[in-house]
Every structure is written in structure tokens, then in C-alpha cells.
C-alpha positions in Angstrom: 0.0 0.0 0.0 1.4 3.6 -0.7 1.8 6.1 1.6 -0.9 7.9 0.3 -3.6 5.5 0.6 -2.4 4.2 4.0 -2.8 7.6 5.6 -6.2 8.2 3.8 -6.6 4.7 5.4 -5.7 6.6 9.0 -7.9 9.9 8.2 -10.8 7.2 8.2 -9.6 5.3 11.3 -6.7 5.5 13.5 -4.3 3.0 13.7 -0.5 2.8 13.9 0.2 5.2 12.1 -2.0 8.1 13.7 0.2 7.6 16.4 3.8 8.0 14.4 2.5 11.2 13.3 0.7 12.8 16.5 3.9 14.6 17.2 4.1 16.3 13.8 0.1 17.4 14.5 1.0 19.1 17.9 3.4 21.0 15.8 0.9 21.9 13.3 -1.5 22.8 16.0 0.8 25.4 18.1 2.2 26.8 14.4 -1.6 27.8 13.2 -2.7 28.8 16.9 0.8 31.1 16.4 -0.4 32.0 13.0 -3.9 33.2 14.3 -2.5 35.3 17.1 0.1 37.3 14.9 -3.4 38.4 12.8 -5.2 39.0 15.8 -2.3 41.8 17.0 -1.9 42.8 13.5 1.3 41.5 12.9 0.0 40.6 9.4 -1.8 42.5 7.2 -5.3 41.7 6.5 -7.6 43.0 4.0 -11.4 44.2 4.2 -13.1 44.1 1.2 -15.4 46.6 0.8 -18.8 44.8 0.3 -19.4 42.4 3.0 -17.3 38.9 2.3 -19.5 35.2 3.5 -16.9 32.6 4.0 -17.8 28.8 3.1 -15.5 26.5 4.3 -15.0 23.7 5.9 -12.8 22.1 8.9 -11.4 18.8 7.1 -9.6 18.0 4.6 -11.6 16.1 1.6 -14.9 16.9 -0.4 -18.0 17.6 1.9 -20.4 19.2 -0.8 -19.3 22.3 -0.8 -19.6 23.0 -4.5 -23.3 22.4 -3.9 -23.6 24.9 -1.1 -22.2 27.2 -2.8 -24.2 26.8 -6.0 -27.2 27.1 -4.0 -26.0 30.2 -2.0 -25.6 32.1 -5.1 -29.5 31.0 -6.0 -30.8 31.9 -3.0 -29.1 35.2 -2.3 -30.1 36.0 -6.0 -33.5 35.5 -4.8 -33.3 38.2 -1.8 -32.5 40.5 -3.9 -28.2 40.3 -4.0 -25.8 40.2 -6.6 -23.2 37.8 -5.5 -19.6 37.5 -6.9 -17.5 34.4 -6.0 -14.1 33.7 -5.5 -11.9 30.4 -5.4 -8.0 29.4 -5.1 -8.9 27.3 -8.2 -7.3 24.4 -6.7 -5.9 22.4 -9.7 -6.3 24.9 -12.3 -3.0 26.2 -14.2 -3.2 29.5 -15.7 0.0 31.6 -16.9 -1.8 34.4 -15.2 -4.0 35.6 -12.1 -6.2 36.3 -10.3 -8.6 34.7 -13.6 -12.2 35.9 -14.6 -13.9 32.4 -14.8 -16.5 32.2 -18.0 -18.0 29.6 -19.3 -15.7 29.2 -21.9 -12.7 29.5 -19.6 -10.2 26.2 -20.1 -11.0 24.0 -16.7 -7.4 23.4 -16.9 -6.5 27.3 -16.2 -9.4 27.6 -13.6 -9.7 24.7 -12.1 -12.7 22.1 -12.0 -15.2 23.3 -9.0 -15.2 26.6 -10.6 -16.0 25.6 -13.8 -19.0 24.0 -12.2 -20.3 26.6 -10.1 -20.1 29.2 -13.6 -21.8 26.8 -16.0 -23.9 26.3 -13.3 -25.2 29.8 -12.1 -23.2 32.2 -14.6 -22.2 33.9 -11.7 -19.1 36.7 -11.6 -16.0 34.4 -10.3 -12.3 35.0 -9.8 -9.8 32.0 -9.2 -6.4 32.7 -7.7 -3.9 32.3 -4.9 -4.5 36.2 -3.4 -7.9 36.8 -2.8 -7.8 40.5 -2.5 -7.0 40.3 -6.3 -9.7 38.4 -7.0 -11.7 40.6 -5.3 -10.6 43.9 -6.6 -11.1 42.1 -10.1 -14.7 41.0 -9.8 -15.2 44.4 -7.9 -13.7 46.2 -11.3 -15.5 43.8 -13.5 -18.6 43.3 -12.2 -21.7 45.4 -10.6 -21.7 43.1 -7.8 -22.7 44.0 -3.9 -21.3 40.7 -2.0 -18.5 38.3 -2.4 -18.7 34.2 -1.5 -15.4 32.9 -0.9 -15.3 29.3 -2.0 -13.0 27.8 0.8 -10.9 30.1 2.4 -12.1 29.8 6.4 -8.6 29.0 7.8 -7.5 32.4 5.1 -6.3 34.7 8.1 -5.6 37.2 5.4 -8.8 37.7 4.3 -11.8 39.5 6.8 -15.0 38.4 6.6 -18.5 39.5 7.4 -20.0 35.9 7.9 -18.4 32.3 8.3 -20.9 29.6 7.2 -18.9 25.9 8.1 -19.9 22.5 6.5 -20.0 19.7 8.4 -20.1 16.2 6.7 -21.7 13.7 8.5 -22.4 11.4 6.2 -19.5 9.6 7.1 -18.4 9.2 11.2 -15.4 10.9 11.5 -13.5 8.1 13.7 -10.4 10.3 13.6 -10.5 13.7 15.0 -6.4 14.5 14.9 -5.1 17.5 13.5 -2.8 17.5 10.4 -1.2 15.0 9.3 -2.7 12.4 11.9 -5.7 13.3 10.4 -8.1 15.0 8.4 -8.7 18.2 10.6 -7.4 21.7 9.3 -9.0 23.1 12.8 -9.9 21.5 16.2 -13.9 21.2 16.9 -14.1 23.9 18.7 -14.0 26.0 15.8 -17.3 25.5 15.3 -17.8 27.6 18.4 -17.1 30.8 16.6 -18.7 30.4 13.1 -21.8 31.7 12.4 -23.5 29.0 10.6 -22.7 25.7 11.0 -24.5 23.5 7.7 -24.6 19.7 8.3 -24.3 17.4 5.2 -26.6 14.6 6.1 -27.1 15.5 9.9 -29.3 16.6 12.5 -29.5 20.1 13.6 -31.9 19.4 16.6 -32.9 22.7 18.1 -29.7 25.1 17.1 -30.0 28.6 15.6 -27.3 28.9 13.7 -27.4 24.9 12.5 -29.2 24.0 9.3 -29.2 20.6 7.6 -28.6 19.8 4.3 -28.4 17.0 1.9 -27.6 16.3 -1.8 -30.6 15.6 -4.2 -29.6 13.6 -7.7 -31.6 15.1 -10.5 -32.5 13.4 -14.2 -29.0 12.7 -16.1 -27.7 14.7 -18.8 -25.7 13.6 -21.6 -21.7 15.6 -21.5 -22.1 16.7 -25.2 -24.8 19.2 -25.6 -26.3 18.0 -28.9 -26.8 15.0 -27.8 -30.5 13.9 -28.1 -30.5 10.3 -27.4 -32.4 9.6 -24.5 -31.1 8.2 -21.5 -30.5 4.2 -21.5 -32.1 4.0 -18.1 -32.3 -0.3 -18.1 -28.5 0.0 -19.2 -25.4 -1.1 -17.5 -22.9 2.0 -16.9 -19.5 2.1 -16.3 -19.6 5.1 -13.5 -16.3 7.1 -13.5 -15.6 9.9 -10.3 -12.7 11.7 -9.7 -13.9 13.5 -6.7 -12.9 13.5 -3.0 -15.2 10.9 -1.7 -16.7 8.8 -5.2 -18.1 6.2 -3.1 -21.1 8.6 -2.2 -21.3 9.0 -5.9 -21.2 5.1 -6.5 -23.9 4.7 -3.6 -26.0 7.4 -5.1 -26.5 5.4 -8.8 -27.1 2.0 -7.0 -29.6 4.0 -4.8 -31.3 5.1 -7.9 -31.3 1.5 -9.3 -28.6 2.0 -12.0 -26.1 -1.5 -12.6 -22.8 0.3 -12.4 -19.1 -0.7 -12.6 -17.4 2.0 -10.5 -14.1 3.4 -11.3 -12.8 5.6 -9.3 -9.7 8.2 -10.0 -7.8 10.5 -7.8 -9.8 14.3 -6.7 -10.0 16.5 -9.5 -8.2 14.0 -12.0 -7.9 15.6 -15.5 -9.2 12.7 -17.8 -8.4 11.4 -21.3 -10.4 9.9 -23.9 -9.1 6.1 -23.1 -9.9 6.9 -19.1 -13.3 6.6 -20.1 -13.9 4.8 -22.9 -15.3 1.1 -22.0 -15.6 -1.1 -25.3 -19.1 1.4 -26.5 -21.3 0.6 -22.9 -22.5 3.7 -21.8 -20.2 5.9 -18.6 -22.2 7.7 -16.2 -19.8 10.7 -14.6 -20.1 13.4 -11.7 -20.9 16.8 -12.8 -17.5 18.3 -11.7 -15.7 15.3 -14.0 -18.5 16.1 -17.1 -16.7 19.5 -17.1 -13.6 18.7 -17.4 -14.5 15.8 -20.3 -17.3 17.3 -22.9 -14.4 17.9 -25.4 -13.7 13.9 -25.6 -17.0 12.5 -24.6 -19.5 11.5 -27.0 -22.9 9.7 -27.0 -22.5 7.6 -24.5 -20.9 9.9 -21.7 -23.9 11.2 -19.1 -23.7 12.8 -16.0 -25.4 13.0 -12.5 -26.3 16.8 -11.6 -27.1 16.7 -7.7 -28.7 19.7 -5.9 -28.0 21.0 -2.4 -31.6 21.0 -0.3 -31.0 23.0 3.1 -33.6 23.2 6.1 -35.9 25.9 6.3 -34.7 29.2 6.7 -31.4 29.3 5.7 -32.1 31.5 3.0 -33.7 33.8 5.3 -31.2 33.5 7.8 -27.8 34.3 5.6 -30.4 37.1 4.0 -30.9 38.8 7.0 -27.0 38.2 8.1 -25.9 39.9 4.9 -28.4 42.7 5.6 -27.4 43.4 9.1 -23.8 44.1 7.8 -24.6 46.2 4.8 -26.3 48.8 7.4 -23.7 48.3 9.4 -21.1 49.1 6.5 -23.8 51.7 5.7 -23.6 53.5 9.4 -19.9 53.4 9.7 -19.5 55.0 6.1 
């Protein structure tokens, strides 16, 4: 086994090798906690953009359904009346230059794949980069926008924010609660103490305020190529690709729908080529993020699975009213 897998292996559950690398995680855990308090006196610079700035993050490492959240963020803020910009480190995209104006004709290899999603998606203003406060400053110049979603971005010292919204996945049972590299945890726990909305993937939010659940809804397949009209080969058996952090949920989420599927999972935010899935003319069934990133060498047997983030009542209402509260706040202190 490499050493890859077997510390995925330990993110999932402890073992030997959680303890080799405890020490290295008390490390990690007094550098960040020396990290925070040199922004807190202002030994760093920090930046304030100037609309208010939602943060949506998480505290492990891995895919939780944040792409989702985000989508549905921008929908729902459109629909209180906000014109939301977003902005991503574009994790896996390559451009000579940034920060980058994502379109929808933007190379997912400059960009990255997430935000190639969320534009296709919503055709909402997005900037990917490594310094945020260029991205910023470039939708800002760009775009008639009044609030800025940060895609990620919640352990970004360097970047203020208005309101901290935290996904939680508990779809899976997180049997290893160790900080970096022991395990999956960018933040202790008790982060959660200080966000201002905590969003559980899959949980229960018994009576909290600030808590809202949230789970991911498949809807009806589309084909990659978009002049394909075949219909959908429903009774078929699929060869069902993901390169995405966790593609067993995906692999679940067909069978649960009653598809025969051979899985074949690749690494997060793979690139693919035409042979990786190609599978002697049966049909492939793909994630959305992974359609993006193939439509140029798919053809008409390549479909995908769109899913859609459904979040307890009044959440919309809540982030609405949040976002609000600090543009009269802005508003008051000029």
C-alpha cells in the first residue's frame, strides 16, 4: 500500500500510524494557533473588502459538498435580492496568469474544476487565484456586484470576513478527530464555536439557531455533449467514473437510484483522457465536476449526474438577514 492510501486509510480510522504522526500534529496545532494570534495583534496584514465577504468552508480535509452549497448560496441570495460575486483558489487549475475571470468558456485546466462548475452552473461573476484580495478587486472592477462568496478560504487569516458559514459532513463518522497530518482536521472542533453558521451534510441540527441541515438531491442525467438527443439508456449497465474526494457517495447514489454500475474511481480533481473513459461502447455515467472537465472527448454515450443541495428551512432567510445586518452596518460606519 502507498503512503498515500495508507494515511487516507488513517484519516478514516486510527491506527498505527496516527500515532507515528501525533507529534508532527502538535506542531501543526501550536504553528496555526501562532499563525492566528500574529493576525489578531496585527502582525500581518489583513484585507477588508469593501462589500461584505461570506466565508464557506470547511474544517477537514476532503470533499463535503461544498460546491453544492455554494451553487445554492448564489441562487438563493439572487433571490433576496443580492448580486453575489465568487471567489476560489482554483485548486488544480493552471493559468499563466491571475487572479482569472472564470466564464464559461474559460479552459477547466487554467481555472480549475469546482469553478468551472459553479459558472456553467449559475453564470455567476467568479475569480480564481492564490491572493484573494485580487480576485476581489477584479470582480469588484469587473462586475456590478454588492457581495463576495469565498469558495473555501475559512482557515484564510488574510482575508476578513462579514459571515463564516462551516460544512460539516456527517455522512461519514469521523472516527479520527487529529489534527494534520494524523488526520483530516485543518481546525480543532471547537472552531465551530465561533462560526456563524454551521451546515450539516446529512445530519441533524436538533434545536440550534445557527445549524441548518442539508443533503444532496440527484436530479435526471444529462448527456456531456450538448447536442446529444439520445435519450437516456435507463435499463442500461454503466461504467460510472468519479474523480472526486469521496466517489463512493457518488457510487452509492447510482445503486440507490437503481442504475447497474461498474465504478471506477480516479484521484480528486483528476484531468481525464479519452481512453480513461472509454469502455468497449457501454455507456459511462460521470459526476458533474468530472463532465466539465470531459465534454471535449466525450461523446454519446458519456452522461452525467447533476445533484442539488436541499437546506432546512430558513437558511435562506437567515444568511439574507445576516448579509443585511452588515450592509447597514457598512452603511452607518461610512
Amino acid at each position: 500500500m502507498g503512503i498515500k492510501k495508507s494515511l487516507l486509510k488513517s484519516w478514516n480510522k486510527p491506527n498505527a500510524l496516527t500515532g507515528v504522526l501525533r507529534p508532527l500534529s502538535a506542531i501543526y496545532k501550536g504553528a496555526f494557533a501562532l499563525r492566528k494570534t500574529a493576525f489578531k495583534k496585527g502582525l500581518f496584514d489583513t484585507y477588508q473588502a469593501p462589500v461584505p465577504v461570506i466565508i464557506v468552508g470547511n474544517l477537514t480535509v476532503g470533499g463535503t459538498g461544498k460546491t453544492p452549497l455554494v451553487v445554492h448560496l448564489v441562487e438563493q441570495l439572487r433571490l433576496q435580492g443580492f448580486t453575489p460575486g465568487v471567489i476560489s483558489r482554483g485548486y488544480s487549475g493552471d493559468a499563466e496568469n491571475y487572479p482569472l475571470l472564470v466564464t464559461t468558456n474559460t479552459p477547466v485546466q487554467h481555472c480549475g474544476d469546482e469553478p468551472a462548475l459553479i459558472v456553467r452552473r449559475t453564470g455567476v461573476p467568479m475569480a480564481v487565484g492564490p491572493n484573494r484580495r485580487d480576485s476581489i478587486e477584479m470582480l469588484l472592477e469587473q462586475s456590478e456586484i454588492d457581495l463576495i462568496i469565498s469558495d473555501d478560504g475559512l482557515q484564510h487569516l488574510a482575508l476578513q470576513r462579514d459571515l463564516e458559514i462551516c460544512l460539516i459532513d456527517d455522512t461519514i463518522k469521523h472516527e479520527n478527530q487529529n489534527l494534520l497530518p494524523a488526520g483530516p482536521y485543518r481546525e480543532p472542533l471547537s472552531r465551530l464555536l465561533s462560526v456563524d453558521f454551521i451546515v450539516r451534510h446529512g445530519g441533524y441540527i436538533g434545536n440550534a439557531e445557527n445549524q441548518f441541515s442539508m443533503h444532496l438531491e440527484p436530479a435526471t442525467p444529462l448527456p456531456v455533449m450538448a447536442n446529444n438527443v439520445t435519450s437516456f439508456p435507463q435499463d442500461a449497465h454503466f461504467h460510472a467514473v468519479a474523480g472526486i474526494g469521496k466517489p463512493q457517495r457518488f457510487f452509492d447514489t447510482c445503486e440507490a437510484l437503481g442504475l447497474k454500475i461498474t465504478s471506477h474511481s480516479f484521484a480528486d480533481h483528476y484531468f481525464f483522457n479519452a481512453e480513461d473513459i472509454s469502455f468497449a461502447g457501454m455507456p459511462v455515467l460521470m459526476t458533474e465536476k468530472d463532465a466539465v472537465k470531459c465534454h471535449k472527448i466525450a461523446g454519446d454515450l458519456h452522461w452525467y449526474l447533476p445533484v442539488n443541495a436541499r437546506l432546512s428551512s430558513g437558511f435562506a432567510d437567515a444568511i439574507a438577514e445576516a448579509v443585511r445586518y452588515k450592509f447597514s452596518n457598512r452603511e452607518e460606519n461610512g
